[in-house]
C-alpha positions as CSV (number, residue, x, y, z in Angstrom):
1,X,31.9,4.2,36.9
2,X,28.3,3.5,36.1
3,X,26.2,1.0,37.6
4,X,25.5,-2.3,36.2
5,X,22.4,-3.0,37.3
6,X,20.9,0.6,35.9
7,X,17.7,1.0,33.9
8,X,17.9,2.5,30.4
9,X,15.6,5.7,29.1
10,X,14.4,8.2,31.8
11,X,15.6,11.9,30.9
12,X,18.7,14.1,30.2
13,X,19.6,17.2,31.0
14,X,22.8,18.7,30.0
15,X,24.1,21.9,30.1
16,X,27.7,22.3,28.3
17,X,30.1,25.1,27.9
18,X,31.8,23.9,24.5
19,X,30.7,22.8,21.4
20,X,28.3,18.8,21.6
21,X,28.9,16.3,19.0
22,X,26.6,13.1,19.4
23,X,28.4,10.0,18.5
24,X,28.0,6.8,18.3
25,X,29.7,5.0,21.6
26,X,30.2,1.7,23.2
27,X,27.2,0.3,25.0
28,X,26.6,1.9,28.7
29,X,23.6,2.9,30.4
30,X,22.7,4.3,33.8
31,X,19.2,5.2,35.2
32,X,18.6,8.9,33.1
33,X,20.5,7.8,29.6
34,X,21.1,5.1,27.4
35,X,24.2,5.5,24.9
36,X,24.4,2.7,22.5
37,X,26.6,1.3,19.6
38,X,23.1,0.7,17.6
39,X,20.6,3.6,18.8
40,X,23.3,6.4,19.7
41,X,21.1,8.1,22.1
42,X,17.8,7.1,23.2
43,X,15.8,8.6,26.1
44,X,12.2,9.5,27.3
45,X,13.2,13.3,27.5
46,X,16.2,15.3,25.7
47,X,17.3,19.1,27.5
48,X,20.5,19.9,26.0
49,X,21.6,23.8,26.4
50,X,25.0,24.1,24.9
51,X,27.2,27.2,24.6
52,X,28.6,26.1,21.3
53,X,27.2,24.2,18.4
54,X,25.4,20.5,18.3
55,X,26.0,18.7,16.0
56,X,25.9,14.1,15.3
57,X,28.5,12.3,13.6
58,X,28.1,9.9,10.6
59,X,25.1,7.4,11.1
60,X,23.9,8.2,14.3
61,X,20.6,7.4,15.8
62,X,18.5,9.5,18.3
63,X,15.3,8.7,19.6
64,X,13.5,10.6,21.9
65,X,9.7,9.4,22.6
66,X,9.0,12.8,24.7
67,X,9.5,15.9,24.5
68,X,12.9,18.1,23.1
69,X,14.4,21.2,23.9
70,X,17.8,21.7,21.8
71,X,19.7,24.9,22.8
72,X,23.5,25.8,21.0
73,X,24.8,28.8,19.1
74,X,24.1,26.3,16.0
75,X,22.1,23.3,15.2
76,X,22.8,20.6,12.5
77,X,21.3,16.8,12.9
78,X,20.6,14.1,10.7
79,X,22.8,15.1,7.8
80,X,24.1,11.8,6.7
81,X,22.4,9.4,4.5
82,X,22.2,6.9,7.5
83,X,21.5,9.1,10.7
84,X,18.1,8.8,12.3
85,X,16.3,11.4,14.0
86,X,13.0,10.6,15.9
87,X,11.7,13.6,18.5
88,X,8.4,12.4,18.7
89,X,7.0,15.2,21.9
90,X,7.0,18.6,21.4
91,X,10.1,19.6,19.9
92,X,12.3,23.2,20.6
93,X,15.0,24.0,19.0
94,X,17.0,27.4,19.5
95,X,20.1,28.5,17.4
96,X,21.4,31.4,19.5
97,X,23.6,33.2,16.8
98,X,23.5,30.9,13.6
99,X,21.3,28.2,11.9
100,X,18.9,25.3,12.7
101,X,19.5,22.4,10.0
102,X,17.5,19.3,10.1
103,X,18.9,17.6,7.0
104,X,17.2,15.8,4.2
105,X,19.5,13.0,3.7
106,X,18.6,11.4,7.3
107,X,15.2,9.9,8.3
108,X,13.5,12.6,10.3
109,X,10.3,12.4,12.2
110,X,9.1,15.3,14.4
111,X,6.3,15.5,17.1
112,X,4.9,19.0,16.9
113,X,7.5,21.8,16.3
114,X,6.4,23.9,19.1
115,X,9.5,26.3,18.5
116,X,12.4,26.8,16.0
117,X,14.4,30.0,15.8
118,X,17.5,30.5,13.9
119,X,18.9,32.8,11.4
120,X,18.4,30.3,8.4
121,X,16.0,27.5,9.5
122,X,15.6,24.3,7.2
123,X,13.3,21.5,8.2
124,X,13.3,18.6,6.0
125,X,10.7,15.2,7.3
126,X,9.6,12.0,6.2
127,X,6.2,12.0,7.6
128,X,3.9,15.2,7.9
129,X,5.3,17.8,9.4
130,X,3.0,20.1,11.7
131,X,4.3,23.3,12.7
132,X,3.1,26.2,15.7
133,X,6.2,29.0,15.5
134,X,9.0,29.0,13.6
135,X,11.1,32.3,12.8
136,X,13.9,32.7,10.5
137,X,15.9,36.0,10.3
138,X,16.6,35.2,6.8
139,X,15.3,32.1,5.2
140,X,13.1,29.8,5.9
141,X,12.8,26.2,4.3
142,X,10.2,23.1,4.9
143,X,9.9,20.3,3.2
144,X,8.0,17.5,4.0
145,X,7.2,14.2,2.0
146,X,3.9,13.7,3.1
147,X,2.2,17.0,4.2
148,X,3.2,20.6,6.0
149,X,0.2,22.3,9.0
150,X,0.7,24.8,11.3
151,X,-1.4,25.2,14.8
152,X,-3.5,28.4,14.6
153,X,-4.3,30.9,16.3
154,X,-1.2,32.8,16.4
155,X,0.1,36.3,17.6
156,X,2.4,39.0,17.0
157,X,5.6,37.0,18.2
158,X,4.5,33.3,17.2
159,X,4.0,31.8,14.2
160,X,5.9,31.4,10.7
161,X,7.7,34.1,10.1
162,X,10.7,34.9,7.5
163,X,11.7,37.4,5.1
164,X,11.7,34.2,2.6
165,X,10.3,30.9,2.8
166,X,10.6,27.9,0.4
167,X,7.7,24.9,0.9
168,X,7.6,22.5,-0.5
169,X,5.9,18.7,0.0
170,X,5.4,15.8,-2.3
171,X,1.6,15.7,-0.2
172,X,-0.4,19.3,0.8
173,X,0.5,22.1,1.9
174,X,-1.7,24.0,4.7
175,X,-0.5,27.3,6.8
176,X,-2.3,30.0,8.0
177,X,-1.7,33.6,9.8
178,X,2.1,33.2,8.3
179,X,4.1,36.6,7.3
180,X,6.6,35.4,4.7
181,X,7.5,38.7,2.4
182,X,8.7,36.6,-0.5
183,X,7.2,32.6,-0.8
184,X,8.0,29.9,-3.4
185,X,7.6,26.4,-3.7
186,X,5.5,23.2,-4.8
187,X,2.6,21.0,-3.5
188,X,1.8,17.5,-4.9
189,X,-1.9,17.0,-3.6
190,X,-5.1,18.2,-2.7
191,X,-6.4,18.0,1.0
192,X,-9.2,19.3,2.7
193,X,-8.7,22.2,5.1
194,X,-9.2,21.0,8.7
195,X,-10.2,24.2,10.2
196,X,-13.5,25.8,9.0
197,X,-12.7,29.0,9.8
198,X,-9.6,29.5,7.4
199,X,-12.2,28.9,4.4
200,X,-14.7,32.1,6.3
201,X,-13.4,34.2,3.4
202,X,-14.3,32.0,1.0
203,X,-17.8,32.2,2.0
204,X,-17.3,36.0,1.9
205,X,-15.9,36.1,-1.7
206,X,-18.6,33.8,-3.0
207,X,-21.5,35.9,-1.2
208,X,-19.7,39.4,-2.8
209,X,-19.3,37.2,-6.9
210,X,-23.3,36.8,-6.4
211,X,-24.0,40.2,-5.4
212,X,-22.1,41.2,-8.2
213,X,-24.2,39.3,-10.6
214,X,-27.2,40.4,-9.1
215,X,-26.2,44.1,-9.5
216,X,-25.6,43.2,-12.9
217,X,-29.6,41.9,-13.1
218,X,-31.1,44.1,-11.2
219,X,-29.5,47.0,-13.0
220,X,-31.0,46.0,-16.5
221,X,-33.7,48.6,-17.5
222,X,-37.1,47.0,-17.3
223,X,-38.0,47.4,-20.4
224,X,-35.2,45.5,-22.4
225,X,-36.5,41.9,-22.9
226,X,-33.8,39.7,-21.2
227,X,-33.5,35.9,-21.5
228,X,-33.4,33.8,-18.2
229,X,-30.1,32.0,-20.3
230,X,-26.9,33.5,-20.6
231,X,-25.7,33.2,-24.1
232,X,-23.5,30.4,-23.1
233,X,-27.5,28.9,-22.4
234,X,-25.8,28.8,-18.5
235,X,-28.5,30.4,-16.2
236,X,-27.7,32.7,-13.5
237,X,-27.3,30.1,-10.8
238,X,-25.5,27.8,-13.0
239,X,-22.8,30.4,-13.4
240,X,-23.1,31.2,-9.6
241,X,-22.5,27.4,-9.1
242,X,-19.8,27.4,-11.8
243,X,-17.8,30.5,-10.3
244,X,-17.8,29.5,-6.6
245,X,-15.0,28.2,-5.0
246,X,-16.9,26.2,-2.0
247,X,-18.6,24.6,-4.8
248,X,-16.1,24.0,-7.4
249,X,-13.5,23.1,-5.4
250,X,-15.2,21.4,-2.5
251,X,-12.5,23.2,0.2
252,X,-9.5,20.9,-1.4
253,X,-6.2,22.6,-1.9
254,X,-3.0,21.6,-2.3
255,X,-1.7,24.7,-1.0
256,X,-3.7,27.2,1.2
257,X,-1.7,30.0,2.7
258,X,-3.4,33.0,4.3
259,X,-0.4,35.8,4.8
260,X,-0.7,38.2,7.1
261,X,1.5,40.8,5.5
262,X,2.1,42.0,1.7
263,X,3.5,39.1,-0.3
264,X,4.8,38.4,-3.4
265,X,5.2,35.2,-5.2
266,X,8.7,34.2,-6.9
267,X,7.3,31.0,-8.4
268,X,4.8,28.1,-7.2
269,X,4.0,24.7,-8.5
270,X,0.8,22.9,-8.4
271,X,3.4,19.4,-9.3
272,X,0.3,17.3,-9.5
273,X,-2.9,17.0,-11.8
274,X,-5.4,19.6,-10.9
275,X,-3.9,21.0,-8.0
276,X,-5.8,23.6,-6.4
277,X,-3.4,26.7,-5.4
278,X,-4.9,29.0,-2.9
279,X,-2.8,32.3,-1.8
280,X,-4.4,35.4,0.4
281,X,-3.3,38.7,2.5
282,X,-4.9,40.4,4.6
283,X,-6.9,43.3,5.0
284,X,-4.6,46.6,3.4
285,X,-1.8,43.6,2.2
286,X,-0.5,43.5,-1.6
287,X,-0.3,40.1,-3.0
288,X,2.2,40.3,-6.2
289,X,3.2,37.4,-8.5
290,X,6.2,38.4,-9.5
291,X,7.1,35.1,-11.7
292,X,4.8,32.5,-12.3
293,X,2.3,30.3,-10.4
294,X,1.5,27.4,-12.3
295,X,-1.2,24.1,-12.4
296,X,-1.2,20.8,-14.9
297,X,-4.6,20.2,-15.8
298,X,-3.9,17.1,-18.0
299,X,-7.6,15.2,-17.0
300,X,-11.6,16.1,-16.8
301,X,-10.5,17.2,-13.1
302,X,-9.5,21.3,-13.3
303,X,-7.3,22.8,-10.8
304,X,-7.4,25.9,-9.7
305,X,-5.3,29.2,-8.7
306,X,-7.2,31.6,-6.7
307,X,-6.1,34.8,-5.5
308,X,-7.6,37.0,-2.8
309,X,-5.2,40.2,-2.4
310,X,-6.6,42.4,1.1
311,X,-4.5,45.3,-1.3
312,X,-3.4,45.5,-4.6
313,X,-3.4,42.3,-6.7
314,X,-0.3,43.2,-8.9
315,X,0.9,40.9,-11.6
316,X,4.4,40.8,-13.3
317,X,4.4,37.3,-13.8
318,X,2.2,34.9,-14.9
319,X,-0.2,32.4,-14.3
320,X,-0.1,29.1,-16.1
321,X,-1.7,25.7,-17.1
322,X,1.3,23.4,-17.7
C-alpha cells in the first residue's frame, strides 16, 4: 500500500516485459509518481523501456516537465481528440520493430526531439516543433501548426533521414543537412533563417550570377558602342540587385531545406501569399521535380522558388504561380 503522506512528481523508471497502456486511474501518489483521475500521469522525469507496445487510453493526460526516454516495440500517444501530451525536456522515443505515432487529434507539445526512430515515424504538434535526429525506415511525417527546425551540425548516423518525408506546417519550415530521397509538403509563412551559415551558398550563387554578367561585359568587343542601360533601361547593378536572392528575398523562406543526397520533389506548396520556397543538394546530388512546386503571388509582394541542384537539375514537373 502506498504511503499517505508521499510527495507527488519526482521520476519514473519502468521497465516491463508486456505490452503498457496508460490510463486514466483513481487518485494515488507516492514519492517518484503521481497517477491521477484528472492528469493521468505527471512526473518531473519519464524512463519507460517496454518489451511490447505503449500505448494511452481515451483522454488521457501526461505531463512530463523533464526529460523523456520512451522505449517499446511500438509507440502510439495522444490519438484521441481529448488526450494531452506535454514532454517538455528532451524527448527519445525508440520503436524497436514498428512505428512511432504522435497523433494529430491530441494536444501535443514537445521539448526538443533529441531522438525518434521507427519504421514509419509521424510527429504531429501544436507549438513549433524543433528537431535534432529522427530516422524512419520508410516514411517520415511532421507536422507542426506553428513552425518545424532541426539542430545542426549533423553526421553520418544523426539527423533526418527517410526514404520519404511529408512536412508540412501552417508556420515555416527550416531543416538542414536532411537526406530525404523523395519530399512533399506545404509551408504557410516566411521566416528568417537563424543560422548564417545555411544561407553561405547563397552568397556563393549570387557572387557566381555577377561573374556571369560580368563575363557577359567584359566579353563585348571594344569597339561595339554599348549603352550603360539594358534595354529594359535596368543598369547592370539594378539587374544584379534584382536577380539576387540576399537581396530580393532578405534570407525569408517559408521553406529552406538543404539535402544532403539526390532528391526529388513529388509536390510542394508555398499555401501562403508570396511564400518563398527554397530546396538544395549537395555537391554531385540531383535535385528532380518530378510534379509540381507551386507559390500564390496574389499581392505587390513576389514569392519565390529557388533551386540550387549540386548535380543535375531535372524537371518533369512543373513550377507554378497559383
Amino acid at each position: 500500500m502506498l504511503p499517505s503522506n508521499a510527495d507527488p512528481g519526482g521520476s519514473i523508471q519502468l521497465r516491463n516485459l508486456r505490452n503498457l497502456t496508460i490510463v486514466e486511474v483513481a487518485a494515488q501518489s507516492n514519492g517518484d509518481t503521481t497517477f491521477g483521475t484528472t492528469n493521468g500521469l505527471t512526473a518531473n522525469t519519464l524512463d519507460l523501456n517496454v518489451d511490447g507496445t505503449i500505448t494511452d487510453a481515451d483522454s488521457v493526460s501526461i505531463l512530463v516537465d523533464g526529460d523523456t526516454t520512451l522505449s517499446g516495440t511500438e509507440i502510439t500517444l495522444a490519438d484521441q481528440t481529448d488526450d494531452i501530451l506535454l514532454l517538455l525536456g528532451d524527448v527519445r522515443i525508440v520503436a524497436t520493430t514498428g512505428d512511432v505515432t504522435i497523433a494529430k487529434p491530441g494536444r501535443v507539445e514537445l521539448g526538443t526531439i533529441q531522438q525518434v526512430t521507427g519504421e514509419n515515424v509521424s510527429i504531429n504538434e501544436n507549438t513549433a516543433m524543433l528537431l535534432h535526429t529522427v530516422i524512419a525506415d520508410q516514411t517520415l511525417t511532421l507536422f507542426s501548426e506553428t513552425s518545424i527546425q532541426n539542430l545542426v551540425p549533423v553526421n553520418t548516423t544523426t539527423g533526418l533521414i527517410a526514404p520519404t518525408a511529408s512536412l508540412i506546417s501552417d508556420g515555416f519550415i527550416h531543416l538542414a543537412e536532411t537526406r530525404f530521397d523523395q519530399v512533399s509538403g506545404r509551408a504557410g509563412a516566411n521566416a528568417s533563417v537563424n543560422a548564417d551559415n545555411r544561407l553561405a551558398l547563397n552568397t556563393v550563387a549570387d557572387a557566381t550570377g555577377v561573374k556571369v554578367l560580368d563575363a557577359l561585359q567584359d566579353n563585348i568587343n571594344p569597339s561595339v558602342n554599348v549603352s550603360p542601360n539594358f534595354i529594359s533601361g535596368e543598369t547592370l547593378d539594378q539587374v544584379t540587385s534584382d536577380f539576387s536572392f540576399i537581396e530580393h528575398q532578405g534570407g525569408e523562406y517559408g521553406l529552406y531545406l538543404t539535402n544532403q543526397t539526390s532528391l526529388s520533389v513529388s509536390e510542394f506548396v508555398g499555401d501562403g501569399d508570396a511564400i518563398n520556397l527554397y530546396m538544395e543538394t549537395s555537391d554531385g546530388q540531383d535535385l528532380t521535380i518530378a510534379n509540381r512546386i507551386a507559390i500564390q503571388n496574389q499581392t505587390s509582394v513576389d514569392g519565390s522558388i529557388t533551386l540550387i541542384a549540386g548535380g543535375d537539375l531535372i524537371l518533369n514537373g512543373s513550377l507554378e504561380n497559383l
